[in-house]
C-alpha positions in Angstrom: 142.7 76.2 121.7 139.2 77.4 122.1 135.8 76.0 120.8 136.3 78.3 117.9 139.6 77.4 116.3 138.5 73.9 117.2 135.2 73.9 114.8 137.3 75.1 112.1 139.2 72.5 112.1 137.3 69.6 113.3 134.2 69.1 111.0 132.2 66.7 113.4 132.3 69.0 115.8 131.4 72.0 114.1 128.4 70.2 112.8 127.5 69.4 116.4 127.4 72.9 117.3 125.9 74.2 113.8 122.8 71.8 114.3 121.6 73.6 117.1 122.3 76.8 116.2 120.1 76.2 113.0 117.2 74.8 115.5 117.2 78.2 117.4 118.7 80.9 115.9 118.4 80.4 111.8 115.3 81.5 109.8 114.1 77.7 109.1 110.6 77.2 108.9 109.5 78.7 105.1 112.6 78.9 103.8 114.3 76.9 100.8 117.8 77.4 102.7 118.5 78.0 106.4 119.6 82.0 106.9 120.8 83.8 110.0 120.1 87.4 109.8 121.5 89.4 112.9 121.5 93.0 114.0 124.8 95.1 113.4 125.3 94.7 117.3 125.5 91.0 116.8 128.4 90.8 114.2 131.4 89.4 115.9 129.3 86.8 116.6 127.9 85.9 112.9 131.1 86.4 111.8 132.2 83.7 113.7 129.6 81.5 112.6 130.1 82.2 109.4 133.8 81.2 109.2 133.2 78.0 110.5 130.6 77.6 108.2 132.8 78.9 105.3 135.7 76.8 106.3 133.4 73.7 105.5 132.3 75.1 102.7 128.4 75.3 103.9 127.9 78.6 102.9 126.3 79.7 99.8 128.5 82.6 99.3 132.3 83.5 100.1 131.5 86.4 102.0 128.2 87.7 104.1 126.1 89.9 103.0 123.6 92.5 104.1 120.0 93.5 104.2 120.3 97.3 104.8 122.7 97.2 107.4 121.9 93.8 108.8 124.8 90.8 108.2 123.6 87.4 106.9 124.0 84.5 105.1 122.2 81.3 103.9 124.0 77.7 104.4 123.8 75.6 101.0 121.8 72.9 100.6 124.9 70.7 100.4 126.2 71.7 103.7 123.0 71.8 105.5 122.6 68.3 104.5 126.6 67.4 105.8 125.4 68.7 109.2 122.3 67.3 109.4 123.4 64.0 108.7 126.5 64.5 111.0 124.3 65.8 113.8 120.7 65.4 113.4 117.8 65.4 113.9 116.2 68.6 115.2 114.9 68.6 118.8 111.7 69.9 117.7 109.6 67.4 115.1 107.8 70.6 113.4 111.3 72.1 112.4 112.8 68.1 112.1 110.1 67.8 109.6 111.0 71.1 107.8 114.6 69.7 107.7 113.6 66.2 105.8 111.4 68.3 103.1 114.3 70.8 102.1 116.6 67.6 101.9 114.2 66.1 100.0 113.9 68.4 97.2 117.9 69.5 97.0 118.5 70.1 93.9 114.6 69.7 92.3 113.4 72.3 90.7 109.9 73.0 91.0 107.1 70.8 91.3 105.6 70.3 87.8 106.1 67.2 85.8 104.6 66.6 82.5 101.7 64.8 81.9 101.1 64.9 86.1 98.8 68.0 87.6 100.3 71.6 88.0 101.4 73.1 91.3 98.1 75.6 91.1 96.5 72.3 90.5 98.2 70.8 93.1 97.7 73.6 95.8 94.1 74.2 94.5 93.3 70.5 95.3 94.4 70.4 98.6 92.4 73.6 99.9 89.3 72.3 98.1 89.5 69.2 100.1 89.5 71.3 103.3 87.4 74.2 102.7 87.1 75.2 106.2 90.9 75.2 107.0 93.2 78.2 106.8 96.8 77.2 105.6 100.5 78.4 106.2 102.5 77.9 103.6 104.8 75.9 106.1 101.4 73.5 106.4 101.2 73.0 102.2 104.3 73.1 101.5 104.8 69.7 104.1 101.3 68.3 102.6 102.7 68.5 98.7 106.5 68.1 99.3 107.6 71.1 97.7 109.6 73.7 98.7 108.4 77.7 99.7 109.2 79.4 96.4 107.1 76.8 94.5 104.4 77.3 96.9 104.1 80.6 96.6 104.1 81.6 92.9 101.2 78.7 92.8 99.2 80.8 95.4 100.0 83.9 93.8 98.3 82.8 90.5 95.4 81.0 92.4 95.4 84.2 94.3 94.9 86.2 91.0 92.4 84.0 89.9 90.3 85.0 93.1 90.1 80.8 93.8 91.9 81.1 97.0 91.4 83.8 99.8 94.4 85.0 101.9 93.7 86.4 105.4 96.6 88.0 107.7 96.9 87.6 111.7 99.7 89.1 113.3 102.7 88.4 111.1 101.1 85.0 109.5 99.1 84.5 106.3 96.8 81.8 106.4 95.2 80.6 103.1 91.8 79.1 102.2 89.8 77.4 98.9 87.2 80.8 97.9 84.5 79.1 97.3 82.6 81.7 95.6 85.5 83.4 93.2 85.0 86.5 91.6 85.4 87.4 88.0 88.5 88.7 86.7 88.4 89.7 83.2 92.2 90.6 83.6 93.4 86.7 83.2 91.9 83.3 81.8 89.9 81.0 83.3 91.5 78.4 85.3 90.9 75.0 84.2 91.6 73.0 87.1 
């Protein structure tokens, strides 16, 4: 019986190899969920992961799916949670600390609780404080404990707003406090 047929079967063991394979090969880092996206010429081998996954019950869906012709899949929160606890931490304290926020907020929607400051507000606060630092969203979304998807549509609005600048380099966007905002007469003030 090889290592295959073995991690369907054997839970512990499939979580041991999983773990890693999250570290190195899954899109982590930004992400609410962990996702492996691979080239056509790497299918056999998603596949595989995938059905160990799947026999689990980690996955998210019952069968991959595909971004143009790219296979992928995202693990639920649930089973990335069984395998972290089963085989974790991360080697690498940036991604461990990634790991701990998206268990964290399982299952919590959003940010915003009534009667406590709004996500812009939120967001807005923290890049005021540090007006000369440029932020991933990695960076505020481990600062306010919220996931991604949260952080974005707060930046997007803020972004709107002209209150916070966003500057590219390479493949990265970095975010900042704008100091001096421009009007826009296309939405309301902000009163934050």
């Amino acid at each position: 019986m090889g290592v295959y047929d073995e991690c369907i079967k054997n839970k512990e063991l499939a979580a041991k190899v999983m773990l890693p394979l999250i570290e190195f090969e899954f899109g982590l880092l930004g992400d609410d969920k962990p996702i492996l996206v691979q080239s056509t010429g790497n299918f056999k081998q998603i596949e595989a992961i995938f059905n160990i996954c799947k026999a689990h019950g980690w996955t998210t869906t019952r069968r991959m799916l595909f971004k143009g012709k790219n296979p992928y899949f995202r693990i639920s929160m649930r089973g990335f949670r069984e395998i972290y606890y089963i085989a974790g931490p991360f080697a690498d304290p940036r991604k461990d600390r990634w790991a701990q926020l998206l268990l964290e907020r399982a299952g919590k929607v959003g940010g915003y609780r009534v009667g406590e400051p709004s996500t812009e507000e939120k967001v807005l606060e923290v890049l005021r404080r540090n007006p000369n630092k440029r932020w991933r969203i990695e960076e505020l979304c481990l600062e306010l404990r919220l996931l991604p998807s949260t952080v974005r549509s707060a930046l997007r609005t803020l972004k709107e707003l002209n209150l916070v600048r966003r500057s590219r380099v390479g493949k990265s966007y970095f975010y900042s406090f704008n100091s001096l905002p421009l009007a826009n007469p296309s939405r309301r003030p902000y009163r934050g």
